[in-house]
N, CA, C and O atoms as a GROMACS GRO file, in nm:
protein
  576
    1UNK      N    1   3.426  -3.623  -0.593
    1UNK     CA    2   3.425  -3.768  -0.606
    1UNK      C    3   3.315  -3.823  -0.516
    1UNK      O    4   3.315  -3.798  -0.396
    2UNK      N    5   3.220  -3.897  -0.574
    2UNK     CA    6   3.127  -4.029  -0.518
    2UNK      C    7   3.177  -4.032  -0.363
    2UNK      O    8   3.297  -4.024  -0.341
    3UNK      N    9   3.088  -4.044  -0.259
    3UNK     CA   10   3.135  -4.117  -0.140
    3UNK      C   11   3.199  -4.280  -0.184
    3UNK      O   12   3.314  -4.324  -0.178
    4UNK      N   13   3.111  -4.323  -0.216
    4UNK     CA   14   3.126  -4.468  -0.281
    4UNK      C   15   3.304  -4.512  -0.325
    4UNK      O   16   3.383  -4.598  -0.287
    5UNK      N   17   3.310  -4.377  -0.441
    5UNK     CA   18   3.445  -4.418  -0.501
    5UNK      C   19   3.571  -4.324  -0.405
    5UNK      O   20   3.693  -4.309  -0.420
    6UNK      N   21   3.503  -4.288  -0.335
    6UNK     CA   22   3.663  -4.264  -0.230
    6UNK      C   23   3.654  -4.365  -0.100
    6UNK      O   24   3.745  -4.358  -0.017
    7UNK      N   25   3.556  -4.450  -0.082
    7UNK     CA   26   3.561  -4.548   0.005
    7UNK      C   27   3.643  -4.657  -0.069
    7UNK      O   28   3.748  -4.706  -0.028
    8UNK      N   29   3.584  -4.685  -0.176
    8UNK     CA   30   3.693  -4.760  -0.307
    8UNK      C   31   3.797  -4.773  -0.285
    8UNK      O   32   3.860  -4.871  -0.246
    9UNK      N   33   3.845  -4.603  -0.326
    9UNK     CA   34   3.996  -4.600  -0.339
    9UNK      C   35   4.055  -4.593  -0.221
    9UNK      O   36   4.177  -4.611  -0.223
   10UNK      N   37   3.996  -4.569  -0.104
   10UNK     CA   38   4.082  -4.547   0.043
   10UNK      C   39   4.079  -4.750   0.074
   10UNK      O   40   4.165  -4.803   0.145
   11UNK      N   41   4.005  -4.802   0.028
   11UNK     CA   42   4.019  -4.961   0.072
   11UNK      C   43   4.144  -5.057  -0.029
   11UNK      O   44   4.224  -5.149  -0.006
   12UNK      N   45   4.109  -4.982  -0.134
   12UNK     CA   46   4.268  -5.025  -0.266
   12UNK      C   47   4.364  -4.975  -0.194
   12UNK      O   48   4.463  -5.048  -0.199
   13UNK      N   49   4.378  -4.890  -0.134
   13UNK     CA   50   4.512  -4.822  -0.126
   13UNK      C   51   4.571  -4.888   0.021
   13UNK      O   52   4.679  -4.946   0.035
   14UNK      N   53   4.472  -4.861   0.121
   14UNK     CA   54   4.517  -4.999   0.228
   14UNK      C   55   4.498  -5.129   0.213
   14UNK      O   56   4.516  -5.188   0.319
   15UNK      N   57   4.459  -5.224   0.091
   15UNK     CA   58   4.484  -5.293   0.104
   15UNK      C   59   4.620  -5.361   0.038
   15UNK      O   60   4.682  -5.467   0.053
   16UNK      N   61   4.635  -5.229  -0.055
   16UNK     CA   62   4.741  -5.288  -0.119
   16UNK      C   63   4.847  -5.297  -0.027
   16UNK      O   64   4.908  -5.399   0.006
   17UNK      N   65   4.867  -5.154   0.020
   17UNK     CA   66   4.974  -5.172   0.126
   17UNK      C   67   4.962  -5.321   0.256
   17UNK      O   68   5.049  -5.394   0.302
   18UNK      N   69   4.867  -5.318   0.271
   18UNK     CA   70   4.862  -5.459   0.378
   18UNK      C   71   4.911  -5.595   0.274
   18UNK      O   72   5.003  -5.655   0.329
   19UNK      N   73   4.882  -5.639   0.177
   19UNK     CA   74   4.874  -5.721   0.068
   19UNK      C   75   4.959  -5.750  -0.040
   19UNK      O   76   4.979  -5.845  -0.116
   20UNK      N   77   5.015  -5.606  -0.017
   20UNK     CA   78   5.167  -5.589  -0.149
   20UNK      C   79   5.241  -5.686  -0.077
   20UNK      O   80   5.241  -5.791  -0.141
   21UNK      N   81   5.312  -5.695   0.040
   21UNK     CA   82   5.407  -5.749   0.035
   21UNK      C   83   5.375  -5.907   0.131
   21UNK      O   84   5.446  -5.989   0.189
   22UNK      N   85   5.259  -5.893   0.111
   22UNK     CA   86   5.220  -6.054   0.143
   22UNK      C   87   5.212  -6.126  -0.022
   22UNK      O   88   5.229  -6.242  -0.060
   23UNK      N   89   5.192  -6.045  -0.069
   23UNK     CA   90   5.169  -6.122  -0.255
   23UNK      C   91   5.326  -6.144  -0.310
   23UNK      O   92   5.353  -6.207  -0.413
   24UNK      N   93   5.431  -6.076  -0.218
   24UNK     CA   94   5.541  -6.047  -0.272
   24UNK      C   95   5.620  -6.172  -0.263
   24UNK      O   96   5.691  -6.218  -0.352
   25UNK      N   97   5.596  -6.226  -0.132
   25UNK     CA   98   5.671  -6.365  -0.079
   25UNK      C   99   5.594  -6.452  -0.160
   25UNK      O  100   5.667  -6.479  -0.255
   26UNK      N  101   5.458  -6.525  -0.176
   26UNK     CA  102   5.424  -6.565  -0.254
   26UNK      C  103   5.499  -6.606  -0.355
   26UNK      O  104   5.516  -6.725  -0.379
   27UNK      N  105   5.576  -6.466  -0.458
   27UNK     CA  106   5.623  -6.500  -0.588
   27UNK      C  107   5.808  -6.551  -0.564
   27UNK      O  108   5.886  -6.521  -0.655
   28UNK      N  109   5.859  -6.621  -0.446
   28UNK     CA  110   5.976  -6.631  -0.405
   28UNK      C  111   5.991  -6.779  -0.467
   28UNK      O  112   5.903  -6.865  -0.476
   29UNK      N  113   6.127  -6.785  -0.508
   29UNK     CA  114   6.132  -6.943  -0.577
   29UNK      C  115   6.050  -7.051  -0.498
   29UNK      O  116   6.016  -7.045  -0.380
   30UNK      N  117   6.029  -7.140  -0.578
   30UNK     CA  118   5.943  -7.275  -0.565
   30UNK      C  119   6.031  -7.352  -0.418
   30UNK      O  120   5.960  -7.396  -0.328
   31UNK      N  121   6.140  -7.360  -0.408
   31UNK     CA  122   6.211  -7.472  -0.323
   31UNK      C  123   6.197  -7.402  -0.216
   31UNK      O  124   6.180  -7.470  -0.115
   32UNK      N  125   6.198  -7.259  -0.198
   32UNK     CA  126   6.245  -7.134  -0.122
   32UNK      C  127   6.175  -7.217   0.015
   32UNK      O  128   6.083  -7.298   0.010
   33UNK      N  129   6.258  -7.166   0.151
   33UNK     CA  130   6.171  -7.214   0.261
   33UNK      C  131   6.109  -7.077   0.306
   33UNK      O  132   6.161  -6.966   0.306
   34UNK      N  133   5.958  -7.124   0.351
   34UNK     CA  134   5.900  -7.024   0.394
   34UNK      C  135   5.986  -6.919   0.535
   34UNK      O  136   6.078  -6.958   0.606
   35UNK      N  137   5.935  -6.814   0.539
   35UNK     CA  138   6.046  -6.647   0.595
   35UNK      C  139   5.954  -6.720   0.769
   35UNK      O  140   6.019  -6.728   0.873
   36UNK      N  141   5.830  -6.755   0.761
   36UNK     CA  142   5.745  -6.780   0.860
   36UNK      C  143   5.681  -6.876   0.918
   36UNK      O  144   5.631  -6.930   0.819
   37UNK      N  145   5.657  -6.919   0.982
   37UNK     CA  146   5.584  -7.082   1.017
   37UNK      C  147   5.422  -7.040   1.062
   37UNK      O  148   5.338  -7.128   1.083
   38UNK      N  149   5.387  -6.876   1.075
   38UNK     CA  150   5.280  -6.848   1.105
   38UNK      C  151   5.199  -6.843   0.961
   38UNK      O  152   5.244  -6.819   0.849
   39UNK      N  153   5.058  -6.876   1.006
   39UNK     CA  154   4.953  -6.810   0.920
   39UNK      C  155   4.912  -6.654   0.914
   39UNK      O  156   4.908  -6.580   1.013
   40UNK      N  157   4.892  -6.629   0.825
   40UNK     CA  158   4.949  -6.470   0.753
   40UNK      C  159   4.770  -6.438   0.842
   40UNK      O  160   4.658  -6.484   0.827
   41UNK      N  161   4.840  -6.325   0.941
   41UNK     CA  162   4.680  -6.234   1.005
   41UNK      C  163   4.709  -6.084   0.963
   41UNK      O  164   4.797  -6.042   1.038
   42UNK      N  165   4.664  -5.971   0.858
   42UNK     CA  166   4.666  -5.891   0.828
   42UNK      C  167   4.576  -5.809   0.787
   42UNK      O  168   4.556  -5.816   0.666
   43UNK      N  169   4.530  -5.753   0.829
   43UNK     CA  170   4.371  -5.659   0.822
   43UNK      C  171   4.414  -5.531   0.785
   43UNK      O  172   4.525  -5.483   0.809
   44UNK      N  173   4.290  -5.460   0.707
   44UNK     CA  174   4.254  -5.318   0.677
   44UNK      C  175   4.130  -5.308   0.758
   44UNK      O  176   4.042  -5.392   0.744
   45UNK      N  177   4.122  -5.226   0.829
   45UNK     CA  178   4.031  -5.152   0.943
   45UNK      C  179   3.975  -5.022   0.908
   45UNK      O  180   4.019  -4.922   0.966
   46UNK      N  181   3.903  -5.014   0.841
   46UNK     CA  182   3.845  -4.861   0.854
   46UNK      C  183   3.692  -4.849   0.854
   46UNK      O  184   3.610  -4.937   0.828
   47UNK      N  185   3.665  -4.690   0.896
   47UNK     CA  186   3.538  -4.600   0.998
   47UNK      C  187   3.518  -4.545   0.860
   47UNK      O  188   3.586  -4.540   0.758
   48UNK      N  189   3.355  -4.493   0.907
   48UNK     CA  190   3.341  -4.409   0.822
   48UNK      C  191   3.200  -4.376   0.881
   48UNK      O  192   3.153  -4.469   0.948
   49UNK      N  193   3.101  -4.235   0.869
   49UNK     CA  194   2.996  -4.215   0.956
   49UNK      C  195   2.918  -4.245   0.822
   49UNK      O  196   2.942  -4.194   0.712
   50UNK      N  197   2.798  -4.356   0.856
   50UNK     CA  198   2.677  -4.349   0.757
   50UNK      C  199   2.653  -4.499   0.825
   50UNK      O  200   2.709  -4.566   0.912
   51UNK      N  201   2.530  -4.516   0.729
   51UNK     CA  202   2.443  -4.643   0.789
   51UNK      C  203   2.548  -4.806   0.725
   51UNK      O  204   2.564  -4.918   0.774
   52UNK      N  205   2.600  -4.740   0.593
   52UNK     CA  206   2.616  -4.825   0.558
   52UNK      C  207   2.799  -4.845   0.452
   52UNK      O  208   2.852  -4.734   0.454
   53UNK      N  209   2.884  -4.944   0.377
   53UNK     CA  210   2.952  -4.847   0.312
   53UNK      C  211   2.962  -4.765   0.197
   53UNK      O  212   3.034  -4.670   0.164
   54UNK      N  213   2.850  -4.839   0.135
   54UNK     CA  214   2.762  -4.754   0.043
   54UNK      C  215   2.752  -4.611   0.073
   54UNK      O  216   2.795  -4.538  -0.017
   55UNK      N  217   2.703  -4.549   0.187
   55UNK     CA  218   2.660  -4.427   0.218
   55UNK      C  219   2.751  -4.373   0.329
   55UNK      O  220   2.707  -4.276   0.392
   56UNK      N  221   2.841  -4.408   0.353
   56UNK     CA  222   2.948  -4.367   0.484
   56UNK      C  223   3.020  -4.317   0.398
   56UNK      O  224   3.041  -4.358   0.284
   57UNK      N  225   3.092  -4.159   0.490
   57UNK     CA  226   3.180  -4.095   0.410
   57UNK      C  227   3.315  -4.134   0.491
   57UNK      O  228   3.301  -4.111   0.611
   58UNK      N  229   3.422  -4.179   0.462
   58UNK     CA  230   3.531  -4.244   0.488
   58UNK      C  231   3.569  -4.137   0.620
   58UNK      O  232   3.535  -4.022   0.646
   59UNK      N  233   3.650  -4.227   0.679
   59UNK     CA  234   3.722  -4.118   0.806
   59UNK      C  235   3.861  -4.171   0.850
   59UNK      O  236   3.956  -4.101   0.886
   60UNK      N  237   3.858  -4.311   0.842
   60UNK     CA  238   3.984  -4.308   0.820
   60UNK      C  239   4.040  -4.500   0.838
   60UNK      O  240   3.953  -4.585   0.860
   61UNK      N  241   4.159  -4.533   0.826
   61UNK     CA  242   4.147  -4.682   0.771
   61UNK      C  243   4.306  -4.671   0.812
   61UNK      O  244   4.390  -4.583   0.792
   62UNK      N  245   4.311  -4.818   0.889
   62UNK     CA  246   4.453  -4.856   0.923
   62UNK      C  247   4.484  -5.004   0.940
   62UNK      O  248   4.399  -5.090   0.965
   63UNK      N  249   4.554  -5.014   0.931
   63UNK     CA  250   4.623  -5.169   0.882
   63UNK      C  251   4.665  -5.230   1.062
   63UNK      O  252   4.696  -5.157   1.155
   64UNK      N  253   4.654  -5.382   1.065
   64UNK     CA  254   4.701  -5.437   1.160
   64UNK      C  255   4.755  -5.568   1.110
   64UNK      O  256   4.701  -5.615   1.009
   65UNK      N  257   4.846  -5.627   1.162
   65UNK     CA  258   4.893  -5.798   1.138
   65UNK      C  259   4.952  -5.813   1.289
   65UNK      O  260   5.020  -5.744   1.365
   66UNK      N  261   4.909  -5.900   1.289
   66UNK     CA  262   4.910  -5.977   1.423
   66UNK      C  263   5.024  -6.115   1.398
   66UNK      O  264   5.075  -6.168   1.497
   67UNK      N  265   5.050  -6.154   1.287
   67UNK     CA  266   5.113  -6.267   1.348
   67UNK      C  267   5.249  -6.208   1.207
   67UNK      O  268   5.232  -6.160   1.095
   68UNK      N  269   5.388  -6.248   1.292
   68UNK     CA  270   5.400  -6.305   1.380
   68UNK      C  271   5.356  -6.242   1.527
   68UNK      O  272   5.306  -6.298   1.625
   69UNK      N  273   5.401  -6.083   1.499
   69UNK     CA  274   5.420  -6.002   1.609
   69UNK      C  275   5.304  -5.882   1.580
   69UNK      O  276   5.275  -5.853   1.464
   70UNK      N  277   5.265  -5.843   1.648
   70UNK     CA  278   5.167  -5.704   1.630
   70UNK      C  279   5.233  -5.610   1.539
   70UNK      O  280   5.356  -5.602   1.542
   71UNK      N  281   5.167  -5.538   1.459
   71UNK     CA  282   5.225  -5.424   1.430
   71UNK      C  283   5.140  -5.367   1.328
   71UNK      O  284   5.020  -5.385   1.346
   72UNK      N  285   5.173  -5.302   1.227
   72UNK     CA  286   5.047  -5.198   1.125
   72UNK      C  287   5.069  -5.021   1.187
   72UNK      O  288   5.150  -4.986   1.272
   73UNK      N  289   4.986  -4.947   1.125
   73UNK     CA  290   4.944  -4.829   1.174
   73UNK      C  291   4.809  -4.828   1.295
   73UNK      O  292   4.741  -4.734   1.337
   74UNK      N  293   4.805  -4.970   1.326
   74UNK     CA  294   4.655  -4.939   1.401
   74UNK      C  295   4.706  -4.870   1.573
   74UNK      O  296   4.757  -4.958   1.642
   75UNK      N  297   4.699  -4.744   1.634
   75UNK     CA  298   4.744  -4.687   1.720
   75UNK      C  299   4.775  -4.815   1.845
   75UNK      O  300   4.874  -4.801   1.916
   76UNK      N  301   4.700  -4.914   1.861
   76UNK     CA  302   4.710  -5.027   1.970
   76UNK      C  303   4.744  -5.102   1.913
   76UNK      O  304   4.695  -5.200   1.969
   77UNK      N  305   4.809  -5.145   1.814
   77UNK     CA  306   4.804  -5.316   1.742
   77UNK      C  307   4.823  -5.418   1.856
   77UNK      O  308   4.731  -5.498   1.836
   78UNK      N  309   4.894  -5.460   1.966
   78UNK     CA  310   4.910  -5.558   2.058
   78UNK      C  311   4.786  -5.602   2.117
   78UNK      O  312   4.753  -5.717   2.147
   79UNK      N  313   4.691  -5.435   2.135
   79UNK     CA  314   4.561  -5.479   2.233
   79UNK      C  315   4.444  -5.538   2.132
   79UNK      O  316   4.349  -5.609   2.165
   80UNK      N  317   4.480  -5.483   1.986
   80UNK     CA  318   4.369  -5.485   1.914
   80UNK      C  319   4.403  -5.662   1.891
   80UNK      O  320   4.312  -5.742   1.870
   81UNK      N  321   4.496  -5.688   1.897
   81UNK     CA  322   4.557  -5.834   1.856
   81UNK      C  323   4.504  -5.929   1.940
   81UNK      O  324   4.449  -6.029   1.894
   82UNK      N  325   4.515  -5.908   2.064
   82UNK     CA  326   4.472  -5.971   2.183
   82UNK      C  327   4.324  -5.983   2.165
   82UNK      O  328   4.262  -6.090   2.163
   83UNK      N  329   4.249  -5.812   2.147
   83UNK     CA  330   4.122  -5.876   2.149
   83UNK      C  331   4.075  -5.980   2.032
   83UNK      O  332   3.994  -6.070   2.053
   84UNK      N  333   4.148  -5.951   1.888
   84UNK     CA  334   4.092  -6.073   1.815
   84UNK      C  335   4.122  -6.183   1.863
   84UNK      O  336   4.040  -6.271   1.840
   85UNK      N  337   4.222  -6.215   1.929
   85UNK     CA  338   4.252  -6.365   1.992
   85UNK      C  339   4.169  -6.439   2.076
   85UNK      O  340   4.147  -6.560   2.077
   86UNK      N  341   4.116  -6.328   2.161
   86UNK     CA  342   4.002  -6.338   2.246
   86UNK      C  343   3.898  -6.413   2.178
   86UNK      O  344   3.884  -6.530   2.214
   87UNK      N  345   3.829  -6.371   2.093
   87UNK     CA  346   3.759  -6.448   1.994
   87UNK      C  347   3.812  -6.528   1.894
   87UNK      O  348   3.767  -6.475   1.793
   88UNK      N  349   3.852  -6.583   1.873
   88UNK     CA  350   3.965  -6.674   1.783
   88UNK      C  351   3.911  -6.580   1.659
   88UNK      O  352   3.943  -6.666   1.577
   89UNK      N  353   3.860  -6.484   1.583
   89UNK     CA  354   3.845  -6.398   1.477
   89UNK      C  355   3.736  -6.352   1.452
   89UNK      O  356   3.702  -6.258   1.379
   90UNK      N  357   3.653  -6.450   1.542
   90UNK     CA  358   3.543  -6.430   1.495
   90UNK      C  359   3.470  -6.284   1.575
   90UNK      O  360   3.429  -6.288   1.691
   91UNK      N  361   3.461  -6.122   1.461
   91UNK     CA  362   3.414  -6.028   1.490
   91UNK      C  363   3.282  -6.046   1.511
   91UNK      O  364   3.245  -5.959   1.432
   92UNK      N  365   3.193  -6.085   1.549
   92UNK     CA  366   3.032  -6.088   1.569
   92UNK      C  367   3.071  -6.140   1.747
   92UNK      O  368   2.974  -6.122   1.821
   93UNK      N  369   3.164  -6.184   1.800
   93UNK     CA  370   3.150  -6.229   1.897
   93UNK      C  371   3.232  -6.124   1.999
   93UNK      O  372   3.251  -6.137   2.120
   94UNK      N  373   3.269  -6.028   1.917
   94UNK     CA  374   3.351  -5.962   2.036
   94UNK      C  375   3.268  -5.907   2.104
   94UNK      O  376   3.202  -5.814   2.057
   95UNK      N  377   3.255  -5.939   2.198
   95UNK     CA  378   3.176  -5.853   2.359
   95UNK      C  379   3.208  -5.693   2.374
   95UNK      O  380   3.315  -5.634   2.366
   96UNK      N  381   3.080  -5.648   2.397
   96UNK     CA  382   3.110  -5.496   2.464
   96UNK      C  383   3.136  -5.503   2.606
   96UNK      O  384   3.076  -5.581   2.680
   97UNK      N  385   3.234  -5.412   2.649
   97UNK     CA  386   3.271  -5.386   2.745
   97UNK      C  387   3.157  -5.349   2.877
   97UNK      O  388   3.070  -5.264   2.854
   98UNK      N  389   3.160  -5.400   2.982
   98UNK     CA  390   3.103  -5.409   3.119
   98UNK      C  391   3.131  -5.253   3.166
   98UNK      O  392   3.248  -5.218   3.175
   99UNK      N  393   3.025  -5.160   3.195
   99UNK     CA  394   3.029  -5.037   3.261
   99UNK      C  395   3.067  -4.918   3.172
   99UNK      O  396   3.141  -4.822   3.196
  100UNK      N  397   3.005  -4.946   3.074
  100UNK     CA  398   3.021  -4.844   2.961
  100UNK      C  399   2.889  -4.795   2.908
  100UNK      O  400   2.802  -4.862   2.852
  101UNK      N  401   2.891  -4.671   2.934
  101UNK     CA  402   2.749  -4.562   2.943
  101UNK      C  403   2.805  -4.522   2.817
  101UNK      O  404   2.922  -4.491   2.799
  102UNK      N  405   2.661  -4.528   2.683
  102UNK     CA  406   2.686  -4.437   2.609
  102UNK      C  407   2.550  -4.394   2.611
  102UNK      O  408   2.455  -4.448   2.669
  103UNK      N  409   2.553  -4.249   2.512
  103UNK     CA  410   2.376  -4.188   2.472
  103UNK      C  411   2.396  -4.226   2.376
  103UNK      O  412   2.490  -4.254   2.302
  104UNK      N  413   2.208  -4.226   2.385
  104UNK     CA  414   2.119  -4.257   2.246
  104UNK      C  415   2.110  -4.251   2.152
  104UNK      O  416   2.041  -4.322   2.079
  105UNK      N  417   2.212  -4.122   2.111
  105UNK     CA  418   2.224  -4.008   2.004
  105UNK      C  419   2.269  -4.145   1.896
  105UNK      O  420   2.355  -4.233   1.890
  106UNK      N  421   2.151  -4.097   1.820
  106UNK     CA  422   2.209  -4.175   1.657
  106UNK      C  423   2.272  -4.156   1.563
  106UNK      O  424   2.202  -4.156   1.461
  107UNK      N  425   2.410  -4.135   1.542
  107UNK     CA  426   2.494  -4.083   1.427
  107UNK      C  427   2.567  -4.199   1.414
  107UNK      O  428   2.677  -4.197   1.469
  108UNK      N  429   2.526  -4.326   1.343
  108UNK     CA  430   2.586  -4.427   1.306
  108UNK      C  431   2.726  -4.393   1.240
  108UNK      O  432   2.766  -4.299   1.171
  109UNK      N  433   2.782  -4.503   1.287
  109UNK     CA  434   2.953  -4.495   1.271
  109UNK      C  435   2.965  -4.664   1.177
  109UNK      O  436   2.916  -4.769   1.218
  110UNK      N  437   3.038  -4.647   1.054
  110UNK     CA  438   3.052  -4.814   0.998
  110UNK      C  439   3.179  -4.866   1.012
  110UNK      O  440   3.244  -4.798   0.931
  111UNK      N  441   3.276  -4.967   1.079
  111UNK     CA  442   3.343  -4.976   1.060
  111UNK      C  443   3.356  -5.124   0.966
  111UNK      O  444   3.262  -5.195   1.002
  112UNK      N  445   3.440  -5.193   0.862
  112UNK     CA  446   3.467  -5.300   0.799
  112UNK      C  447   3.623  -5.341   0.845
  112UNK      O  448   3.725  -5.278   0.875
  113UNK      N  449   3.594  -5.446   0.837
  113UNK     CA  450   3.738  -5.544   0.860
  113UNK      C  451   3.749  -5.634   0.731
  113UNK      O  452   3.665  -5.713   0.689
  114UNK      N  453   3.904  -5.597   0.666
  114UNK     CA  454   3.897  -5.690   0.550
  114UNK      C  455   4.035  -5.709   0.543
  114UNK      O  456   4.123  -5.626   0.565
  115UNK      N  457   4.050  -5.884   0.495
  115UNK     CA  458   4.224  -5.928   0.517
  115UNK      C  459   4.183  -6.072   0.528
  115UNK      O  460   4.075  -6.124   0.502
  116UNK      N  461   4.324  -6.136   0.585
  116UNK     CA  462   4.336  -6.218   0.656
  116UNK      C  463   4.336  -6.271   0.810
  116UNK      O  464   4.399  -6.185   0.872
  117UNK      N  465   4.310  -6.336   0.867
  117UNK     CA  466   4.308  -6.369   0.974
  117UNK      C  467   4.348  -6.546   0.973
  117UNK      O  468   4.286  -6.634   0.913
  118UNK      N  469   4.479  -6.562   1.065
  118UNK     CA  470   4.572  -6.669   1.075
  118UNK      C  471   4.504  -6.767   0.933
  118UNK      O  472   4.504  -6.890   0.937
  119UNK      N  473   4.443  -6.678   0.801
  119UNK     CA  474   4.504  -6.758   0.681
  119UNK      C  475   4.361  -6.818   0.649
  119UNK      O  476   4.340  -6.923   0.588
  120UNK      N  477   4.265  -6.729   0.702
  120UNK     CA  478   4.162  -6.724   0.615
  120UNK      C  479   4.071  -6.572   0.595
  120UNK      O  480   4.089  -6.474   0.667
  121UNK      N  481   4.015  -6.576   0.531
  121UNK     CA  482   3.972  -6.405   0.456
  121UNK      C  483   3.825  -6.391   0.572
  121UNK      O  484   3.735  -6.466   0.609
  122UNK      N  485   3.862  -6.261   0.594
  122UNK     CA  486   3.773  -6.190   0.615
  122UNK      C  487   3.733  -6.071   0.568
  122UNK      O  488   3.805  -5.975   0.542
  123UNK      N  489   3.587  -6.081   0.555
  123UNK     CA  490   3.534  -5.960   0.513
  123UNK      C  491   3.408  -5.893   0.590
  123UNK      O  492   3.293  -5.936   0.575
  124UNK      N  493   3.435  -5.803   0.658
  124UNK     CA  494   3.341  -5.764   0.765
  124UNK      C  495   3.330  -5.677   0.790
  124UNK      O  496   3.423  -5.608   0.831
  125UNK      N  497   3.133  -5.607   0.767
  125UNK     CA  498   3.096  -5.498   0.781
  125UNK      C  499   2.974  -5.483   0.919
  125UNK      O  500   2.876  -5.556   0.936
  126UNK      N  501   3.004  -5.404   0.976
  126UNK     CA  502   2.878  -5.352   1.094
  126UNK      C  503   2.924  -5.185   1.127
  126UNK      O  504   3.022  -5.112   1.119
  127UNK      N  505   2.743  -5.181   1.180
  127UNK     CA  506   2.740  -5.078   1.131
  127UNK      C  507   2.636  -5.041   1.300
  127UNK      O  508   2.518  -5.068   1.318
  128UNK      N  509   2.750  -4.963   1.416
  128UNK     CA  510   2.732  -4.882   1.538
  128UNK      C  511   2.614  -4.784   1.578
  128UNK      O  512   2.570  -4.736   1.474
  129UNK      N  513   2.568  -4.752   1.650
  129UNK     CA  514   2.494  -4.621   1.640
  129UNK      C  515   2.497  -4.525   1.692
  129UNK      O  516   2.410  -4.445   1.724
  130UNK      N  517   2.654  -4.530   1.707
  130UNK     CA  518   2.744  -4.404   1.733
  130UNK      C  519   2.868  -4.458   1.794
  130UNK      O  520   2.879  -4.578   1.818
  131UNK      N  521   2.982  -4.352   1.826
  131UNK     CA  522   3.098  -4.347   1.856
  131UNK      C  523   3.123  -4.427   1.958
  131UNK      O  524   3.196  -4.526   1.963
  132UNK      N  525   3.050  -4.374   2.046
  132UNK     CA  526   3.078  -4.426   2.188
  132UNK      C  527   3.084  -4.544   2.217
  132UNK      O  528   3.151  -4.597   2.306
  133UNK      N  529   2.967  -4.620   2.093
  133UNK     CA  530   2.941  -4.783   2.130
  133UNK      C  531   3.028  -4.815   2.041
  133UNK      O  532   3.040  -4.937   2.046
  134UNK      N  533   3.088  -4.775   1.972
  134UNK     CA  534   3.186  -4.832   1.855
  134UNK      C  535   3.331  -4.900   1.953
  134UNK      O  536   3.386  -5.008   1.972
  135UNK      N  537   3.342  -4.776   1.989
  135UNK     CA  538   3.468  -4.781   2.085
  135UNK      C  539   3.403  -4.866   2.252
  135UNK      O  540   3.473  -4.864   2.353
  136UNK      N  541   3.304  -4.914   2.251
  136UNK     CA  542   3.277  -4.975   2.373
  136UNK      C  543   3.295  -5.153   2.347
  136UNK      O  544   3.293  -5.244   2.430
  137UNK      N  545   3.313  -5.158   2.206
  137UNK     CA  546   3.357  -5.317   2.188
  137UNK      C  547   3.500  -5.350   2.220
  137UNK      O  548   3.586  -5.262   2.218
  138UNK      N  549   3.533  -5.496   2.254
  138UNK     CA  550   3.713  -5.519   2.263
  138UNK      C  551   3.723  -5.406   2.348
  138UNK      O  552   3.634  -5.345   2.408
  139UNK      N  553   3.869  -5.384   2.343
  139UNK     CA  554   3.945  -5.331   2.417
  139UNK      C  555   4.007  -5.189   2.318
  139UNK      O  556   3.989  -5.069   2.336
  140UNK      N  557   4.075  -5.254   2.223
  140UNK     CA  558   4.145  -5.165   2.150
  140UNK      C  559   4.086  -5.195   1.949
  140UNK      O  560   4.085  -5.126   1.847
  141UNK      N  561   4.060  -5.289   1.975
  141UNK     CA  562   4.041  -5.345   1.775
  141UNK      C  563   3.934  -5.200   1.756
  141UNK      O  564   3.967  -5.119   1.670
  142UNK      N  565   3.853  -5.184   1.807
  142UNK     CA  566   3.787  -5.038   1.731
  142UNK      C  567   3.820  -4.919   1.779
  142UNK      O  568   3.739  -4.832   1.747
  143UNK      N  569   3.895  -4.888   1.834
  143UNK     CA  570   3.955  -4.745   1.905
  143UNK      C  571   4.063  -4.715   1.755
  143UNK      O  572   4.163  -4.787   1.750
  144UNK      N  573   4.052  -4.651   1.682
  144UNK     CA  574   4.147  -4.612   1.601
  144UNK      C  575   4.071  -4.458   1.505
  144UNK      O  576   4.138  -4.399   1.420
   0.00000   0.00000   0.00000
């Protein structure tokens, strides 16, 4: 299979799971009172090594929702939660971490963020130039 179409299908398959059962309440009677008073924050997170996701071969993809309470498969969800809060969502602004040595070595790492965030869509791709700096952003949102 295509790199392409197993990046595809590994992003259908977490998003459905993140998305199935946000689409599910959705279809709850008309009068029904909402289960939540929060805005729905639920992300698919996944790596993959290449420049781009076109050309990245998948490595691996995990789910986070933050509101009400942390939770998903993402190994930190609380810290990764915090750091998006830190930035009210906005991923271009998360800061790299102070006293963090990485090398030069270029084996670009891509990670995308795609979902919701407190109830508006995101879709977000960047693309590392290696591990070390991947994991040198936030705290926990790219450690997975």
């Amino acid at each position: 299979m295509p790199n392409t179409a197993r990046w595809a299908a590994t992003l259908t398959l977490t998003a459905t799971a993140v998305c199935g059962p946000i689409a599910g309440t959705a279809l709850a009677a008309p009068n029904a009172t909402p289960a939540s008073l929060y805005a729905p924050s639920a992300l698919v997170l996944t790596t993959g090594h290449g420049q781009s996701t076109a050309t990245a071969t998948p490595q691996r993809a995990v789910t986070l929702t933050c509101a009400p309470a942390a939770s998903g498969t993402h190994p930190a969800a609380a810290d990764a939660c915090a750091d998006l809060r830190a930035v009210n969502g906005d991923l271009d602004a998360l800061p790299a971490r102070e006293g963090v040595f990485c090398t030069k070595l270029y084996d670009p790492v891509v990670v995308t963020v795609q979902g919701v965030w407190q109830g508006k869509r995101v879709d977000y791709e960047r693309t590392f130039a290696n591990e070390c700096v991947k994991s040198s952003y936030g705290t926990a949102l790219f450690a997975f």
